[in-house]
C-alpha positions as CSV (number, residue, x, y, z in Angstrom):
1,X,20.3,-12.3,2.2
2,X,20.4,-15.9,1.7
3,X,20.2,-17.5,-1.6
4,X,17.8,-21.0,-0.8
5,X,18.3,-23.7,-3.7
6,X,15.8,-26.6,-3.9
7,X,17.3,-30.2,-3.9
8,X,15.5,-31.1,-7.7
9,X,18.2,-28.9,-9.1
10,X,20.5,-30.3,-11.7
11,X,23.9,-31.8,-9.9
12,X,25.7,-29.1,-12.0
13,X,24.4,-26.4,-10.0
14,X,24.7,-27.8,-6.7
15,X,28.8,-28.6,-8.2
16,X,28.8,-24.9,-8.9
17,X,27.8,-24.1,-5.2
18,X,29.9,-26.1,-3.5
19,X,32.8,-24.6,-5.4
20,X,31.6,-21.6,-3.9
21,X,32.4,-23.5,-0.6
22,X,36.0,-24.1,-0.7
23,X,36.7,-20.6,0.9
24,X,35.3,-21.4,4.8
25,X,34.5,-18.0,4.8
26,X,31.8,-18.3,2.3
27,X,29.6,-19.5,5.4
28,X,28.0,-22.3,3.5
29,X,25.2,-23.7,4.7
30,X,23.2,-27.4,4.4
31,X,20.5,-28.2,6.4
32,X,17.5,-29.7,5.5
33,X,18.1,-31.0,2.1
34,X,18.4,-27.3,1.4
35,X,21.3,-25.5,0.5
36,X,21.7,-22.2,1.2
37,X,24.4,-19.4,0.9
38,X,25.1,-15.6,1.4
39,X,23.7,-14.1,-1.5
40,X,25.5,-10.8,-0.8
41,X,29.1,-12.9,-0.6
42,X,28.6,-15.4,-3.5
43,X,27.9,-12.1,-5.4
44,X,31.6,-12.2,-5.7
45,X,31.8,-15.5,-7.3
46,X,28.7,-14.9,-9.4
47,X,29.8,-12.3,-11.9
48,X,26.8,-11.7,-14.0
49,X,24.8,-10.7,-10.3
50,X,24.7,-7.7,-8.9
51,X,21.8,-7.1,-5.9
52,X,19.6,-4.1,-6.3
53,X,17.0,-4.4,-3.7
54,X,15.2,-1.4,-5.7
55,X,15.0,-3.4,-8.9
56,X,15.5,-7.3,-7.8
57,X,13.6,-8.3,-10.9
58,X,16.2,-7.4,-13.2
59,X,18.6,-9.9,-11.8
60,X,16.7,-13.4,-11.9
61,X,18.2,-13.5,-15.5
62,X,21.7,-13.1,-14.4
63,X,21.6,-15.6,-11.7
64,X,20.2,-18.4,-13.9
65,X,22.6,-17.7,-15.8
66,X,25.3,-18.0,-13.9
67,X,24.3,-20.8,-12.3
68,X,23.2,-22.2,-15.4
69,X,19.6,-23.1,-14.5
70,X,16.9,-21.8,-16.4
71,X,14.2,-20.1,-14.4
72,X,14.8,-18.0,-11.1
73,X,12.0,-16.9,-9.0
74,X,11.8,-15.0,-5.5
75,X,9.7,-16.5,-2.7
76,X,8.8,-15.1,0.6
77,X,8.3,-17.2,3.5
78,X,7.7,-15.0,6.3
79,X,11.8,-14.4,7.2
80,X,13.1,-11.0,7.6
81,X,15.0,-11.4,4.2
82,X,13.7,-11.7,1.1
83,X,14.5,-15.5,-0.2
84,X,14.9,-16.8,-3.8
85,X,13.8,-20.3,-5.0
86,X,15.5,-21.7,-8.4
87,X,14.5,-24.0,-10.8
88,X,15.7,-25.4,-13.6
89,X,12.3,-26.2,-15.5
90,X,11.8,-24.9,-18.7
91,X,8.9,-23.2,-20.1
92,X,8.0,-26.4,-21.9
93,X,8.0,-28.4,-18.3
94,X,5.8,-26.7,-15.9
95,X,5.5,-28.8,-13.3
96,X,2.2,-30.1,-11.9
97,X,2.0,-28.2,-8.9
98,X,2.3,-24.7,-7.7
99,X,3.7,-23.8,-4.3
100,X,3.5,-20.2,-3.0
101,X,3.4,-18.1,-0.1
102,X,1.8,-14.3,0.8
103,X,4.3,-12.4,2.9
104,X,3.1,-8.5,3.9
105,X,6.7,-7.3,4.4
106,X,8.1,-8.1,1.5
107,X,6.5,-6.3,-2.1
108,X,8.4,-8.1,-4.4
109,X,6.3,-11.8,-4.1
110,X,6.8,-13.8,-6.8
111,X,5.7,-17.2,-7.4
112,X,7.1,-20.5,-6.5
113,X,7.5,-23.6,-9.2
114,X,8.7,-26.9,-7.6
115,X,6.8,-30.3,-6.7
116,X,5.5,-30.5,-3.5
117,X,7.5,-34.2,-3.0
118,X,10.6,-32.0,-3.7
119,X,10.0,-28.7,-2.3
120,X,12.2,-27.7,0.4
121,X,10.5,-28.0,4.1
122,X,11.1,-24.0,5.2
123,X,8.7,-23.3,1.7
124,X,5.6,-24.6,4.5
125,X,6.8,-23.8,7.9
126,X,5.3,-20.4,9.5
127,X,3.6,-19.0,5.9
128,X,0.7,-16.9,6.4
129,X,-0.5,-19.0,3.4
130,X,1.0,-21.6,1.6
131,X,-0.2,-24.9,-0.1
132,X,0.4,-27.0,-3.0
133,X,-2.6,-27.2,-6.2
134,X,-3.5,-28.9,-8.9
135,X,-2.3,-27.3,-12.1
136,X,-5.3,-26.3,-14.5
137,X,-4.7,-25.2,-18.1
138,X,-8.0,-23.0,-17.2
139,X,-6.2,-20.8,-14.6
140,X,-3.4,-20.2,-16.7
141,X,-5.8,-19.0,-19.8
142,X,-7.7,-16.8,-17.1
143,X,-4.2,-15.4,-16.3
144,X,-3.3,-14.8,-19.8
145,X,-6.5,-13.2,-20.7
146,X,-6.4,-10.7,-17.6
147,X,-2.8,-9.8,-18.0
148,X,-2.2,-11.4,-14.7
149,X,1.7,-12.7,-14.9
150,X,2.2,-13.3,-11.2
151,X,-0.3,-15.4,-8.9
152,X,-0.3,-16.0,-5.2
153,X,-2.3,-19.1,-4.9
154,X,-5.2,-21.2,-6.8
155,X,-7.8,-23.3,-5.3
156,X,-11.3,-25.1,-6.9
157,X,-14.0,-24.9,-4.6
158,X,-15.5,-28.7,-4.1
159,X,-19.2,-27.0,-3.4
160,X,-19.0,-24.8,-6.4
161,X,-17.6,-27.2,-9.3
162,X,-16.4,-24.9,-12.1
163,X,-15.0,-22.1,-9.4
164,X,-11.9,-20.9,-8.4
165,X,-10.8,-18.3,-6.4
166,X,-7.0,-16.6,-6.7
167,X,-5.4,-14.0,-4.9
168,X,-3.2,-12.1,-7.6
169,X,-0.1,-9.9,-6.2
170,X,-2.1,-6.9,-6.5
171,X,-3.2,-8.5,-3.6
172,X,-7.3,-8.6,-4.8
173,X,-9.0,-11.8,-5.2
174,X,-10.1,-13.0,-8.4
175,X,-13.3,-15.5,-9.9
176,X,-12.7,-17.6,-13.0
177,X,-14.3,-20.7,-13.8
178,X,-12.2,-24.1,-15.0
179,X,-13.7,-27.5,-15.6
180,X,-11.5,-28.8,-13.2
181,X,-13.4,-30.5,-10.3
182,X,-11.2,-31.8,-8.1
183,X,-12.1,-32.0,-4.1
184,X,-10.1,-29.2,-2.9
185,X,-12.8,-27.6,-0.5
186,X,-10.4,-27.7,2.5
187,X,-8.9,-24.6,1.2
188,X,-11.7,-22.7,1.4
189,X,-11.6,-21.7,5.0
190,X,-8.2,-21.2,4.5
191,X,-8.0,-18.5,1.6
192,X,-10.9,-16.6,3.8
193,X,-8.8,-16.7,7.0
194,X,-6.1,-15.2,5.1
195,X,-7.9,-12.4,3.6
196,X,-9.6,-12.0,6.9
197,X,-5.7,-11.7,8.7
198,X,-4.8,-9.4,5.7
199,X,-7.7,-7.0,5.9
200,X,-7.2,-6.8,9.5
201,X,-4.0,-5.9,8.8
202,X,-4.4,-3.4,6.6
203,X,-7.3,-1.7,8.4
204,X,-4.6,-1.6,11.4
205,X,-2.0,0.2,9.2
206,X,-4.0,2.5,7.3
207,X,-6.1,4.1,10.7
208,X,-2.4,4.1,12.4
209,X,-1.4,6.8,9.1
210,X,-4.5,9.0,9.2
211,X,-4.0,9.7,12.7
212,X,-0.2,10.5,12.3
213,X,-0.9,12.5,9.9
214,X,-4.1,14.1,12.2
215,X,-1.0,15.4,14.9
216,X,-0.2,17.5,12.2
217,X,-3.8,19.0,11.8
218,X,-4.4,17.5,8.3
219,X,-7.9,16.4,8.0
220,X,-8.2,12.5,7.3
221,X,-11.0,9.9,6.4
222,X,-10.7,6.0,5.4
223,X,-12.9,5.0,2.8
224,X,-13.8,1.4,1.9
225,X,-14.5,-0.3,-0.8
226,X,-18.0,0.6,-0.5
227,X,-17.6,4.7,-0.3
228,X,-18.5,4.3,3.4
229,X,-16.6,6.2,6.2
230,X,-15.3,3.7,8.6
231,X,-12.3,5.7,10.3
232,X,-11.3,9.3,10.5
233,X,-8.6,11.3,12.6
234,X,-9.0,14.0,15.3
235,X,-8.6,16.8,13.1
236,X,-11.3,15.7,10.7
237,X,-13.8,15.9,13.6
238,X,-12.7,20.0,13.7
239,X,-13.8,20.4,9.8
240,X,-17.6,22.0,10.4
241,X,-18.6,22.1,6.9
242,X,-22.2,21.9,6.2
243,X,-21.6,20.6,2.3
244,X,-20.0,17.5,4.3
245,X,-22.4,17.0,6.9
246,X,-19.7,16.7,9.3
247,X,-20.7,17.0,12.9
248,X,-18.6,15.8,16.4
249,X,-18.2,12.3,16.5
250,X,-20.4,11.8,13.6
251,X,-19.3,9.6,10.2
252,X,-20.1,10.6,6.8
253,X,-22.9,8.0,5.6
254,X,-24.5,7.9,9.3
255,X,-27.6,10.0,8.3
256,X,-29.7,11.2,5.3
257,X,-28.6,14.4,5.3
258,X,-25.1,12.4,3.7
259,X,-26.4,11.0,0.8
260,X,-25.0,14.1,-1.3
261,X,-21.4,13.4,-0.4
262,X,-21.5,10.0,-0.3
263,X,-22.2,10.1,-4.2
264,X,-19.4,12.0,-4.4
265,X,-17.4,9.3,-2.6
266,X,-18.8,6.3,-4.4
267,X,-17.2,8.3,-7.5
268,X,-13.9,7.5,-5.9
269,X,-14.7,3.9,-4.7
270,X,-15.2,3.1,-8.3
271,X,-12.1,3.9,-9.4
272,X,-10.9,1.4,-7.1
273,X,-11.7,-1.2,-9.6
274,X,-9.4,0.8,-12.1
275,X,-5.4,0.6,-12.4
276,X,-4.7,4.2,-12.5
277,X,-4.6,6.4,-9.6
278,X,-7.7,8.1,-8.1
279,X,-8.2,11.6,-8.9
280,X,-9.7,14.5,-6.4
281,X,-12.7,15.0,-5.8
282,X,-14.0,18.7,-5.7
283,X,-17.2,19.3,-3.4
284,X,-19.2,21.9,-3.7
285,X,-20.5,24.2,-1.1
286,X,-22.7,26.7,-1.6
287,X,-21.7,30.4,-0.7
288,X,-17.9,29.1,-0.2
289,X,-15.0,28.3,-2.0
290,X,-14.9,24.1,-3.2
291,X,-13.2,21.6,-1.1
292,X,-10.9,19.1,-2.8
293,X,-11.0,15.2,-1.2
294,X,-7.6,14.4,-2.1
295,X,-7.3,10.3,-2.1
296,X,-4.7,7.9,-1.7
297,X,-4.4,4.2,-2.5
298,X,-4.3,2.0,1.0
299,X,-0.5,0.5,1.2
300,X,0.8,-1.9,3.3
301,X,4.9,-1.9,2.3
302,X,4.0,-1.4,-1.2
303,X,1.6,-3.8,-1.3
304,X,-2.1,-2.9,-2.5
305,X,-3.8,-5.8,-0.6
306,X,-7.3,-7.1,-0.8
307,X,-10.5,-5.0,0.3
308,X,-12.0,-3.3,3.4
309,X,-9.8,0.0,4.2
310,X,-8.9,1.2,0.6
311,X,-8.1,4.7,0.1
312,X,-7.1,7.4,2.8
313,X,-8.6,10.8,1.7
314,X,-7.0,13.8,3.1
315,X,-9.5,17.1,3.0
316,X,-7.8,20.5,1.2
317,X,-9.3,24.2,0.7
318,X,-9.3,25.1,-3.1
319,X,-8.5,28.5,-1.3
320,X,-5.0,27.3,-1.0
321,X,-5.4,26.9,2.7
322,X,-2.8,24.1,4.1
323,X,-4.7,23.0,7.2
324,X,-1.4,21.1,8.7
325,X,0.5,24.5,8.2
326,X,-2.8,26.9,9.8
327,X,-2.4,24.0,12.7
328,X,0.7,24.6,13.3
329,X,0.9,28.1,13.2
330,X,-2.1,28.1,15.4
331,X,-0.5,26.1,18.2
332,X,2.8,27.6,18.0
333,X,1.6,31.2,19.2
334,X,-1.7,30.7,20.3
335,X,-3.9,31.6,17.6
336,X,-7.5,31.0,17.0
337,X,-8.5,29.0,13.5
338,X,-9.8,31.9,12.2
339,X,-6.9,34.4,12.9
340,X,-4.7,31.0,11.7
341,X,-6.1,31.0,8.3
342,X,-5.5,34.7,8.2
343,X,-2.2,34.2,9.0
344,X,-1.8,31.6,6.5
345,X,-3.6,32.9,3.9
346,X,-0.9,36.5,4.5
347,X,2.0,34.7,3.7
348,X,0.6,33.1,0.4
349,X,0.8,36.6,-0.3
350,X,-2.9,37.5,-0.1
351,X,-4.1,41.4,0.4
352,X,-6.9,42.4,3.3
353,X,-9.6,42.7,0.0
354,X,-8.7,39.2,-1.1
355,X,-9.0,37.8,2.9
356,X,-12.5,38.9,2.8
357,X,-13.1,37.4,-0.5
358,X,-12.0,34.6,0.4
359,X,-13.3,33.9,4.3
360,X,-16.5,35.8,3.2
361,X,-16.2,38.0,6.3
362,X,-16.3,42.0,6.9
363,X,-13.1,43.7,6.1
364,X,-13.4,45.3,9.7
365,X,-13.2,41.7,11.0
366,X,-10.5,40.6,8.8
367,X,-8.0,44.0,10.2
368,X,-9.3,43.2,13.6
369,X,-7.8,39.6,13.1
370,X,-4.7,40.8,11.6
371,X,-4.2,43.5,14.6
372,X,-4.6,40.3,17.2
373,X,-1.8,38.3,14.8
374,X,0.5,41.5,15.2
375,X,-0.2,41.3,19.3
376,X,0.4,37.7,19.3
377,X,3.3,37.1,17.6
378,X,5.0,40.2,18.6
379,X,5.5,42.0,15.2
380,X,4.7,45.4,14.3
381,X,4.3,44.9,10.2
382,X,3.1,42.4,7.8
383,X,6.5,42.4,6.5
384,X,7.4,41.4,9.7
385,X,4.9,39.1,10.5
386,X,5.0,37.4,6.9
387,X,8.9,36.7,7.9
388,X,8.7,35.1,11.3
389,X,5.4,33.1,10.2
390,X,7.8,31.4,7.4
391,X,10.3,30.9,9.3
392,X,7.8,28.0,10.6
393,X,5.9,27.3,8.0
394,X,9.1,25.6,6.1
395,X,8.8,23.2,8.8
396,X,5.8,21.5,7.5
């Protein structure tokens, strides 16, 4: 870790530092009017600082203090380690500019206060985004009055006068308005050729985990923003379910016949728009048992970032039926889906009466299915079979 301290601070930090230098194995560092210094060694000098990489927040406190400066903010700028920026402005003296950068591997991305004359060369070199703006007592009463207390970047829009634009560390970009008017239109293109790069991204990511998780015979969709279908995994293809309209090759929302579930599915794309997590979704089907839609919030490193891909939804029987477990089960000896479920649905402890319940089949089908399990897996009991089936269903 390397602790990065801009030239504007006060000479009694930088004194501070260099005491830290005296030992040559301190490995301190100038170059570029920056000075920079193991943060994991001058931990040892620094008393009041211990690194927590789990809960890095709760430390900016302690190292302005013992360095005696009086704000401390981290700043990523697209290095394998996360970097912090001090300054020693008060609250009373925000400077006029803000600097900041958006870094995807890093989740804790604070801002950046320094003066762009001032700032330290690395804070612009290789950023996916990074540029210096006007302040704007505006922005900073739209922060206030959304709750937003960390930003990413602000620009005005010279074709629009009286709009801004903002991407927050939620990662979703924000409108406000400000009477500010200032040509700034050049970062226009910009801020879109970042989001464009971070959806991209994402997207990448988030098709990359459904079809892990489809190896595993979990059924998998990705949902935008819009409650449209845009990606789903191998073993959501095998789900043929007339209440979802599902057929090979074929995306929910890609006919009329979808417009049921896709009303379900807008349900979950609004909660998008809410903080809290999204809740399951049950769909009905008539004759049979609900299915739940099970969603998840789109992360990239702990980062919820901007829109396109935003929640991976993983399909799940209300019977109980675990279709990663039936998949394995039905690989590892050979089984067909049907005598799989059976199998499954055995060692949740279910009778031959509550199989047919259940599957709505015959109970002549259902013992002719468990007879087939006995062959299969070479077992002579449900005891028996209920024991070795276990034995691999802990593995999931």
């Amino acid at each position: 870790m390397l602790l990065r301290i801009d030239v504007s601070l006060e000479i009694r930090a930088r004194n501070r530092f260099r005491a830290l230098t005296q030992d040559k194995s301190k490995r301190f560092i100038t170059a570029g009017g920056t000075f920079a210094v193991n943060l994991i060694e001058a931990n040892a000098a620094l008393d009041a600082c211990v690194f927590d990489p789990e809960n890095i927040g709760c430390h900016f406190n302690a190292l302005c203090d013992a360095l005696g400066l009086v704000q401390c903010h981290l700043v990523d700028v697209t290095r394998p380690e996360p970097l912090f920026l001090l300054s020693n402005y008060s609250e009373e003296r925000v400077p006029d500019y803000i600097n900041s950068g958006v870094y995807l591997r890093d989740p804790w991305v604070e801002y950046v206060v320094a003066e762009p004359r001032k700032a330290p060369k690395w804070l612009f070199d290789g950023n996916v985004f990074s540029r210096s703006m006007k302040k704007s007592n505006e922005y900073y009463d739209f922060c206030a009055t959304h709750d937003v207390e960390h930003h990413a970047f602000f620009s005005l829009d010279a074709k629009r006068p009286g709009y801004g634009l903002a991407l927050f560390r939620s990662g979703r970009l924000g409108e406000f308005t400000t009477s500010n008017r200032r040509k700034m239109a050049a970062l226009t293109p910009t801020i879109k050729r970042v989001a464009a790069y971070l959806t991209e991204h994402k997207l990448n990511f988030a098709k990359g985990n459904i079809a892990s998780i489809g190896e595993l015979g979990i059924p998998a969709f990705l949902m935008g923003d819009s409650g449209r279908v845009i990606a789903h995994n191998s073993a959501f293809e095998e789900v043929q379910d007339d209440s979802l309209f599902i057929k090979q090759g074929q995306l929910i929302g890609s006919s009329a016949k979808a417009q049921k579930p896709i009303l379900y599915l807008n349900e979950l794309a609004k909660n998008l728009i809410s903080p809290i997590v999204p809740e399951d979704v049950i769909i009905d089907r008539p004759g049979k048992l609900p299915l739940i839609l099970s969603p998840q919030r789109v992360k990239v490193q702990g980062l919820d970032i901007l829109s396109g891909a935003s929640l991976i939804v993983t399909v799940k029987g209300i019977d109980g039926l675990d279709y990663g477990a039936v998949r394995m089960i039905e690989r590892v000896f050979g089984l067909t889906n049907a005598e799989a479920e059976v199998a499954f649905l055995l060692c949740q402890g279910s009778s031959t009466e509550e199989n047919v319940s259940i599957k709505t089949v015959s109970p002549s089908t259902v013992r002719t299915q468990i007879n087939r399990l006995f062959a299969k897996t070479g077992t002579a009991s449900r005891v028996e079979l209920v024991s070795v089936l276990n034995r691999y269903l802990r593995l999931v």
